[in-house]
C-alpha positions in Angstrom: 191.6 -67.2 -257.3 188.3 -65.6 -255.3 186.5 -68.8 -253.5 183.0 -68.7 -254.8 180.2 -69.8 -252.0 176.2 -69.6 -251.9 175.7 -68.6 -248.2 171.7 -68.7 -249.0 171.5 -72.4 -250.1 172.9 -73.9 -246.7 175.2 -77.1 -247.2 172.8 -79.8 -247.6 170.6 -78.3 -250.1 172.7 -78.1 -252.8 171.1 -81.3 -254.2 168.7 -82.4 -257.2 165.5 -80.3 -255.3 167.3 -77.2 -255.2 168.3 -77.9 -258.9 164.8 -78.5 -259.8 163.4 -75.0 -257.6 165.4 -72.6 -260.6 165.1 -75.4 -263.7 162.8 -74.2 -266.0 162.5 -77.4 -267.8 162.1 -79.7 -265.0 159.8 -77.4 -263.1 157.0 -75.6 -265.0 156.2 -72.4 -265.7 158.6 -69.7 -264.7 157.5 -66.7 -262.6 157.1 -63.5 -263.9 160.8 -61.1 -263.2 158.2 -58.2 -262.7 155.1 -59.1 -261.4 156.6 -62.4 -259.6 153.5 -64.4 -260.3 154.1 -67.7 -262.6 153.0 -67.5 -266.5 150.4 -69.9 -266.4 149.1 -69.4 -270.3 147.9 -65.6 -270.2 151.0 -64.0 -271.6 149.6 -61.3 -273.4 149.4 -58.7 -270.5 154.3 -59.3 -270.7 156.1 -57.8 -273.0 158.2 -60.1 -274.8 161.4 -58.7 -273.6 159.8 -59.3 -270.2 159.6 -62.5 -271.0 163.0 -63.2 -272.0 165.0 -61.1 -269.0 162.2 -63.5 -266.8 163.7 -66.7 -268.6 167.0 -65.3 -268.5 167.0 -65.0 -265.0 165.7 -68.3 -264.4 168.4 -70.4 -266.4 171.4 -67.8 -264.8 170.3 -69.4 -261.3 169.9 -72.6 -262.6 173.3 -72.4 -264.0 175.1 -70.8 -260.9 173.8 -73.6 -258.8 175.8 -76.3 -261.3 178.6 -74.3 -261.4 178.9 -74.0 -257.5 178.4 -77.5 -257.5 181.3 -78.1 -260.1 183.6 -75.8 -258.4 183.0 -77.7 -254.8 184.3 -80.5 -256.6 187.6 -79.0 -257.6 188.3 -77.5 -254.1 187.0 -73.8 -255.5 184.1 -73.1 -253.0 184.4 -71.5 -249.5 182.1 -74.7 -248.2 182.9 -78.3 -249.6 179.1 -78.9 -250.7 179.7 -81.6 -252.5 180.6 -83.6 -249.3 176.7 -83.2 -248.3 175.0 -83.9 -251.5 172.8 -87.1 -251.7 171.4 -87.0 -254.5 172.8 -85.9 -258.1 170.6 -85.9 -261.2 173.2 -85.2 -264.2 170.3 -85.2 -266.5 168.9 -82.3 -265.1 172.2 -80.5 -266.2 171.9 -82.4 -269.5 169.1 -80.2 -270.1 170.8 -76.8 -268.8 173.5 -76.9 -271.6 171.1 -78.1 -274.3 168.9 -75.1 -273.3 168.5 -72.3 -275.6 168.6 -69.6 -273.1 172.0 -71.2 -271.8 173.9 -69.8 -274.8 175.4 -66.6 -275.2 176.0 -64.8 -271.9 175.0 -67.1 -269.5 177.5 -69.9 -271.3 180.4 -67.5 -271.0 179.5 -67.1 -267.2 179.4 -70.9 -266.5 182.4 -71.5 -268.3 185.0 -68.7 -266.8 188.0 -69.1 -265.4 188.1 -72.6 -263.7 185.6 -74.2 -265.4 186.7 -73.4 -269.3 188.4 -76.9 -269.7 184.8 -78.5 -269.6 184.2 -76.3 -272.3 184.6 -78.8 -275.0 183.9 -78.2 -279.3 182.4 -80.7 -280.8 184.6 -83.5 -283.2 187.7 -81.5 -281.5 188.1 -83.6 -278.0 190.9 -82.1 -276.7 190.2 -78.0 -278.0 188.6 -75.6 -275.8 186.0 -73.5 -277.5 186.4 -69.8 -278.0 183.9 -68.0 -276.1 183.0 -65.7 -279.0 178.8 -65.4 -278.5 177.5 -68.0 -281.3 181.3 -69.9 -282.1 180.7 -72.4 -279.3 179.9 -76.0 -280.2 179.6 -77.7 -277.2 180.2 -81.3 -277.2 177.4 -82.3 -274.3 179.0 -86.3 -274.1 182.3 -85.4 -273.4 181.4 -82.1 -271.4 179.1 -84.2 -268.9 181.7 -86.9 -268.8 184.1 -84.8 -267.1 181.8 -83.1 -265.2 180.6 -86.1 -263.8 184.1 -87.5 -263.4 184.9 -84.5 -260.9 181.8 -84.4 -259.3 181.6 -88.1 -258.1 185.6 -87.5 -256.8 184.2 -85.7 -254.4 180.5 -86.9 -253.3 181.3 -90.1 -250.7 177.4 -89.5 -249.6 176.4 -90.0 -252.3 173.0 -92.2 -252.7 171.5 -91.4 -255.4 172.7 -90.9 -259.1 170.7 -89.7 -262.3 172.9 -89.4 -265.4 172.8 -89.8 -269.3 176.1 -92.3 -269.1 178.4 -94.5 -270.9 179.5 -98.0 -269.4 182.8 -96.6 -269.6 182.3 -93.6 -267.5 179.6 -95.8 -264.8 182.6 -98.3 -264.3 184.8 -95.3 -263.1 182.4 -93.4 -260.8 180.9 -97.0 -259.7 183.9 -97.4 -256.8 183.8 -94.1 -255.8 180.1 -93.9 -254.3 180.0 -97.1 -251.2 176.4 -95.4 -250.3 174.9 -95.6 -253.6 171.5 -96.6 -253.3 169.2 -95.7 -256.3 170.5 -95.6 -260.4 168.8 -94.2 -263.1 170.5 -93.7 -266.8 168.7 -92.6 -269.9 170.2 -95.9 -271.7 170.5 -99.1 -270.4 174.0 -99.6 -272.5 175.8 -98.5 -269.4 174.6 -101.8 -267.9 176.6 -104.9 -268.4 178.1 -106.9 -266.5 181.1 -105.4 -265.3 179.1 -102.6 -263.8 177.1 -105.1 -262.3 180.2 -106.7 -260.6 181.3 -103.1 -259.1 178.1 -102.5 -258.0 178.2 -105.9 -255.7 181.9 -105.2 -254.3 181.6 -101.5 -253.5 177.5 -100.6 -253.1 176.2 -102.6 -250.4 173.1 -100.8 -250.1 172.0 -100.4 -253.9 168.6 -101.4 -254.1 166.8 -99.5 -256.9 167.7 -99.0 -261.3 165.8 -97.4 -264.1 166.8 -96.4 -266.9 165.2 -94.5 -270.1 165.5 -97.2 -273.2 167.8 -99.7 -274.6 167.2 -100.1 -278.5 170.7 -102.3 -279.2 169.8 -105.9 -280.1 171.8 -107.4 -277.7 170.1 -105.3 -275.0 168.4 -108.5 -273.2 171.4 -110.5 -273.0 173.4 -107.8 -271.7 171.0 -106.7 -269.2 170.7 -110.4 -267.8 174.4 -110.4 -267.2 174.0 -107.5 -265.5 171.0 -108.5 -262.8 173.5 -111.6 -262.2 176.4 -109.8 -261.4 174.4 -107.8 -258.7 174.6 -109.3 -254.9 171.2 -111.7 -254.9 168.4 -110.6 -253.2 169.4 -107.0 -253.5 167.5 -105.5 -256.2 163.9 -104.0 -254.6 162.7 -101.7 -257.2 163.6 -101.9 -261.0 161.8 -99.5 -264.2 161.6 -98.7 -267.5 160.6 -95.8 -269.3 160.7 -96.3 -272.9 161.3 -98.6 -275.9 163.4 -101.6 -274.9 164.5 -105.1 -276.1 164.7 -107.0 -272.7 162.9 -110.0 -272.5 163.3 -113.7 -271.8 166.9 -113.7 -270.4 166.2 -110.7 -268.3 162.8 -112.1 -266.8 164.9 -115.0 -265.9 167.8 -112.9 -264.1 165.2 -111.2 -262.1 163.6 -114.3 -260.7 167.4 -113.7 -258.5 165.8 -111.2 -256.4 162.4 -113.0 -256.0 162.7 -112.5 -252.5 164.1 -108.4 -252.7 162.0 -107.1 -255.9 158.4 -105.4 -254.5 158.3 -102.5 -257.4 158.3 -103.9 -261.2 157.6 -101.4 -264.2 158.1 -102.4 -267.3 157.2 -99.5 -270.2 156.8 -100.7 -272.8 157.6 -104.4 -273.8 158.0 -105.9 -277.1 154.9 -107.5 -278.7 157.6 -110.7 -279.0 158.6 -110.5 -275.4 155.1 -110.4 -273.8 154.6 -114.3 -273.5 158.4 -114.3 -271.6 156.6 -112.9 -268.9 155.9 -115.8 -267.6 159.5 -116.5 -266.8 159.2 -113.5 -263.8 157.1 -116.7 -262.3 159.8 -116.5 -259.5 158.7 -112.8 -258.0 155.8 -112.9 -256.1 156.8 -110.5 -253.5 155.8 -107.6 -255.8 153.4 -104.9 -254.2 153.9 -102.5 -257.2 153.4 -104.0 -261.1 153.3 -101.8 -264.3 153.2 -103.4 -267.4 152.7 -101.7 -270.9 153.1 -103.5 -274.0 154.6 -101.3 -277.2 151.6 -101.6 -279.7 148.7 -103.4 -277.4 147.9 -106.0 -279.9 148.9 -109.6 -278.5 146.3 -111.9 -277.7 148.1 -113.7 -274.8 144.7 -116.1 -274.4 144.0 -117.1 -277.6 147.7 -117.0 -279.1 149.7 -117.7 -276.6 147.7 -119.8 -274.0 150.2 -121.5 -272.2 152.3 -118.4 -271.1 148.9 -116.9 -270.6 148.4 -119.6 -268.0 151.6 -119.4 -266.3 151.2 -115.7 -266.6 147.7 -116.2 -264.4 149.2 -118.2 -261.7 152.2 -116.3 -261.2 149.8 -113.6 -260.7 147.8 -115.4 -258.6 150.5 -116.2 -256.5 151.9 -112.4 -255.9 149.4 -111.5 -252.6 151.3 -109.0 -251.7 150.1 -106.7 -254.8 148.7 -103.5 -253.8 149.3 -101.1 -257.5 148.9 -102.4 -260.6 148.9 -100.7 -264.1 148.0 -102.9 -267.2 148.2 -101.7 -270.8 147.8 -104.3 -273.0 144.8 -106.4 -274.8 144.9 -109.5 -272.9 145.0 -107.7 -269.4 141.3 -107.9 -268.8 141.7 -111.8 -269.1 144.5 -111.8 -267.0 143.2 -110.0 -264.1 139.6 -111.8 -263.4 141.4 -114.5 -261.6 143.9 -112.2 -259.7 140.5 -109.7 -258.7 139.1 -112.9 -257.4 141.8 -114.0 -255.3 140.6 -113.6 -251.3 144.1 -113.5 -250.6 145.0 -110.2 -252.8 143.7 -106.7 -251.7 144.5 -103.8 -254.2 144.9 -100.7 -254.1 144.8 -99.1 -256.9 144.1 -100.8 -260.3 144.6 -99.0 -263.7 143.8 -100.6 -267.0 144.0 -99.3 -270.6 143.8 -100.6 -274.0 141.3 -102.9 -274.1 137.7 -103.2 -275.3 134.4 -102.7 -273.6 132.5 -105.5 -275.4 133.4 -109.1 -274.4 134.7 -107.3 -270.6 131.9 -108.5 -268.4 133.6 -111.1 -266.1 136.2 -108.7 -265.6 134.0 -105.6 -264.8 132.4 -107.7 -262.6 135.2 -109.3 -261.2 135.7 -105.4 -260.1 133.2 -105.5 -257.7 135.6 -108.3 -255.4 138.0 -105.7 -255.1 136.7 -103.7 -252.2 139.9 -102.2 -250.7 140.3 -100.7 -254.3 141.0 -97.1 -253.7 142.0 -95.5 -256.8 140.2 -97.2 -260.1 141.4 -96.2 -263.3 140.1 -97.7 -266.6 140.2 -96.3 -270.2 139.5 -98.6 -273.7 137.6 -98.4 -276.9 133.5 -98.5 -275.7 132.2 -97.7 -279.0 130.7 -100.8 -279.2 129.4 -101.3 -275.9 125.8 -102.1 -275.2 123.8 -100.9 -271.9 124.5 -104.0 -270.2 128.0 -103.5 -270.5 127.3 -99.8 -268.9 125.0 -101.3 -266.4 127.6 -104.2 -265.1 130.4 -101.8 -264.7 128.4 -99.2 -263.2 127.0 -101.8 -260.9 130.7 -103.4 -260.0 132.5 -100.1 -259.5 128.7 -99.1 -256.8 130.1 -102.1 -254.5 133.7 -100.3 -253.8 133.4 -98.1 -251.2 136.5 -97.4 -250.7 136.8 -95.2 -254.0 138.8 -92.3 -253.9 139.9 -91.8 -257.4 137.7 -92.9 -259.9 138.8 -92.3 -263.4 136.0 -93.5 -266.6 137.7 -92.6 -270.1 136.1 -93.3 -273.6 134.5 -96.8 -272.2 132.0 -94.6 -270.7 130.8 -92.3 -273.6 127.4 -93.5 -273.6 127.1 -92.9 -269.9 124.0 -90.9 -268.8 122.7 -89.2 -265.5 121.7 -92.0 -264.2 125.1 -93.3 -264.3 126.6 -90.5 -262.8 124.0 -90.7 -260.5 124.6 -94.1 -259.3 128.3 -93.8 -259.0 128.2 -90.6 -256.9 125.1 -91.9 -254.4 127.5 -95.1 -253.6 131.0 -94.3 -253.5 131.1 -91.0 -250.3 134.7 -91.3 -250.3 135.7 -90.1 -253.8 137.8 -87.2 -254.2 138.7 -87.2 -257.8 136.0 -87.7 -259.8 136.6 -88.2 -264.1 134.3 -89.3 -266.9 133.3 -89.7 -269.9 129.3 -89.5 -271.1 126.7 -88.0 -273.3 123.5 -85.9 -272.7 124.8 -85.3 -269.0 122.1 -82.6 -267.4 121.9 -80.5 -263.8 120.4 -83.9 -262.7 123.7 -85.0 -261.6 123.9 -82.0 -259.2 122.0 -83.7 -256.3 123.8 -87.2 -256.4 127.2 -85.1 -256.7 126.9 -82.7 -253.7 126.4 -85.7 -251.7 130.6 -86.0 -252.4 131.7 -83.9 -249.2 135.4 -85.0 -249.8 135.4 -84.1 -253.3 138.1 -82.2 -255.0 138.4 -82.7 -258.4 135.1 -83.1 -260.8 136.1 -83.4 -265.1 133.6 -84.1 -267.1 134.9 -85.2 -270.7 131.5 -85.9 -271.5 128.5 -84.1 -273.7 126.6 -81.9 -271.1 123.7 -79.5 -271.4 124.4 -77.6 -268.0 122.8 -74.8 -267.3 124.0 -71.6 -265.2 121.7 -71.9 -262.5 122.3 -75.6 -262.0 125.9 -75.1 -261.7 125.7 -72.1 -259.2 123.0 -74.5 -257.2 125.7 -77.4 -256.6 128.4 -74.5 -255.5 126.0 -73.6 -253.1 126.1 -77.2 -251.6 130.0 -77.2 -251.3 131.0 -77.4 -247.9 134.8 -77.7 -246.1 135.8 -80.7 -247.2 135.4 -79.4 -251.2 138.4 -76.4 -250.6 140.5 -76.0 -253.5 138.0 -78.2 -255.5 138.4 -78.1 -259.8 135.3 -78.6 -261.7 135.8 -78.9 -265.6 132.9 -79.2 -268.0 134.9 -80.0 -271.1 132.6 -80.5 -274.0 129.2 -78.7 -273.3 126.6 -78.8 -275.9 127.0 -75.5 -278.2 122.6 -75.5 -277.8 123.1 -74.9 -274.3 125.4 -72.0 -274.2 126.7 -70.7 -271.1 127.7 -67.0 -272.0 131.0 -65.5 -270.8 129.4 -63.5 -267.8 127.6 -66.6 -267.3 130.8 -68.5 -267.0 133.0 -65.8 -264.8 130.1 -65.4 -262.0 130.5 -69.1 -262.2 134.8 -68.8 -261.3 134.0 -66.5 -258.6 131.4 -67.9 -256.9 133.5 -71.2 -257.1 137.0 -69.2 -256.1 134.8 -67.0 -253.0 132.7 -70.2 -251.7 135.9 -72.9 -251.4 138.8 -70.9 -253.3 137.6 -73.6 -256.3 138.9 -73.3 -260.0 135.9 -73.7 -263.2 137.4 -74.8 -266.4 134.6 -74.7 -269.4 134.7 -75.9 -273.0 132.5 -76.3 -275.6 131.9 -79.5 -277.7 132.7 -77.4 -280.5 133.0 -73.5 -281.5 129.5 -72.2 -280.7 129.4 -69.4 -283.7 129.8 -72.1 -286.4 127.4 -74.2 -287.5 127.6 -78.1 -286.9 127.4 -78.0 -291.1 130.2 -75.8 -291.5 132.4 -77.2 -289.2 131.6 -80.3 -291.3 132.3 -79.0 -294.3 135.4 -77.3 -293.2 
């Protein structure tokens, strides 16, 4: 048989990048076959079967790069490439045989000749499917099983491994990789602890796991066996994605890499599972904490005060924090003493979930944070009075470090002045996003004074006008290239007409090669009544 080889893809970059460059799924929109420029919404202007030969196309090199890589591992290829790859992400071809376009023709090419006994039907194990267009049930668990099972025969570079995985198959490939470094699995059911165990006799340098979700009931249990059956003090970055039931026994297991564990995201946890967090008491090396809880709802102050104390002084004790990402009720509480520690210096601090009113010490407590360079806060302000604006306004005005400042729904009530305030004390933003109402070409003047800034959305109610707009792109200077202004809810009484709006994109696009996205609050030809009544 013909050796197959991909002289234009070199031998190192046959790796999870070069997968990603032709993947449709995992990397936007795909260009057009004809034109060569990407579909970015307009696709009116490409015939349909344009469209599909350009989609086609797309998924055909995505699948002749996996089946280059499959035929490297059985010896088929004129260079071994998988002897160079460092990085494989089996989820990424998951999603090429679950893809639409990927039946039919381009199916029968990837499964030809040497590769037609990982053709497997579905409920038939052993059979290989016919290759009759439309016949084929593929059996995606079994066929990425023995996919994988050749692949990692042949990768001894391997470092890093992405893969939707059973124990079973994990315990195999496990011995086979000494270089392994990072692990990520769609469910954490391929963790126990004999995985753990073959991880600490054959992958010295494994340092990083995530994995998707983990829904079985005996999920924390499992997953604490696990984190003990690792080498101690190994484990420096561990994530979740989705819905798991880890808890108690796992916070405990953790506290075995207190010294090792800097990057902690858990997304989401349990309502139940929230007061175990005190249990992670143990890490306080951690420069990187994300914590979501599932519905938002426990009060870990009022409910739970004890673990809401221990909670506080672990945090308190983690001066090494630099990132942090709270979404849950109680977060507010928990932070004031952490912001007020001299001894911690974030980052960047992101906070959802939680309510403007009853938030003053903590917006306040803001204003302590001064090496704060990316602020992100979003929670219900329907309530909120204009002290609560004014405090938070006032706390964000001290951090001049500010690059990224990000205002969503606490800050509907937000006015010029507000706007105005921010913008005339924080020169170093770059990214600019809020919320407001009544927001008028008064805000021009403070916002020009941004000569770094690049991005400007305004979620807010704004009564712009034309000439106000085209005055503050005049102001743009170098440091604003590539900037993206977007005035998302503009009062229907102030219309800015469609020529109005496209002299505005090109004067953006010809003074800093700028982009002008523009929506009204509502459709401007019907009436606030009838849009009521409708």
């Amino acid at each position: 048989m013909e050796l197959e080889a991909l002289p234009s893809i070199g031998r190192t970059k046959l790796t999870r990048q070069s997968m990603h460059d032709v993947a449709p799924v995992t990397n936007g929109p795909i260009e057009d076959e004809v034109s060569g420029q990407p579909r970015t919404g307009d696709l009116k202007a490409i015939s349909n079967k344009q469209q599909e030969r350009a989609v086609e196309t797309a998924v055909m090199k995505w699948a002749s790069l996996w089946r280059t890589t499959i035929l490297s591992s059985l010896g088929k290829t004129l260079f071994p490439y998988c002897l160079y790859i460092r990085s494989l992400d089996l989820q990424n071809l998951k999603y090429l045989l679950e893809d639409l376009t990927f039946r039919g023709k381009v199916s029968s090419m990837f499964f030809d000749n040497e590769l037609a006994s990982f053709n497997i039907e579905m409920n038939s194990p052993m059979k290989l499917v016919r290759r009759a267009k439309g016949s084929r049930q593929l059996n995606f668990a079994l066929a990425l099983d023995d996919i994988g099972e050749a692949i990692t025969k042949k990768t001894p570079m391997l470092e890093e491994l992405s893969a939707d995985v059973t124990n079973s198959a994990l315990s195999r490939w496990i011995p086979r990789l000494p270089r392994l470094q990072r692990l990520r699995v769609w469910s954490g059911e391929a963790l126990n602890r004999r995985a753990g165990d073959l991880i600490r006799l054959h992958c010295p340098s494994f340092k990083v796991l995530k994995f998707y979700q983990w829904a079985d009931s005996k999920a924390d249990d499992s997953f604490a066996a696990f984190l003990n059956g690792l080498r101690p003090q190994s484990l420096e970055s561990f994530e979740t994605f989705s819905y798991s039931k880890i808890g108690a026994q796992s916070f405990i297991a953790l506290n075995s890499h207190f010294e090792s564990l800097t990057e902690l995201k858990l997304n989401p946890i349990e309502s139940k599972a929230m007061p175990a967090l005190a249990y992670l008491q143990g890490c306080t090396c951690l420069k990187l904490l994300a914590l979501t809880e599932a519905n938002g709802f426990t009060d870990l102050e009022n409910a739970h005060n004890d673990s809401f104390l221990e909670i506080v002084s672990w945090l308190r004790n983690c001066k090494k924090l630099e990132w942090v990402s709270f979404r849950f009720r109680s977060a507010p509480a928990v932070l004031i003493p952490v912001l007020l520690e001299n001894d911690i210096h974030l980052l960047h601090l992101e906070v959802e979930n939680y309510h403007m009113t009853g938030s003053r010490p903590f917006h306040q407590a803001l204003g302590h944070q001064d090496s704060l360079e990316e602020l992100w806060l979003k929670g219900d302000g329907e309530e909120a009075l204009q002290d609560d604006l004014d405090i938070l306004v006032e706390s964000v005005s001290k951090l001049g470090h500010i690059q990224d400042l990000r205002l969503r729904e606490l800050t509907e009530e937000f006015s010029d002045k507000h706007i105005c305030r921010l913008a005339g004390s924080l020169p170093a933003l770059r990214g600019f996003d809020t919320s407001g109402n009544g927001i008028s070409d008064a805000i021009w003047p403070s916002v020009a004074s941004l000569k770094s800034l690049h991005s400007l959305q305004l979620s807010a109610i704004t009564t712009f006008t034309a000439d106000g707009i085209l005055e503050y792109i005049s102001q743009l200077g170098r440091g604003n290239q590539g900037l993206s202004l977007s005035v998302m809810m503009q009062d229907v009484d102030y219309r800015l007409t469609d020529e109005e709006q496209a002299i505005i994109r090109q004067t953006l696009a010809s003074k800093v090669d700028g982009r002008f996205d523009f929506t009204f609050q509502r459709d401007p030809d019907v009436s606030s009544f009838e849009g009521d009544s409708d």
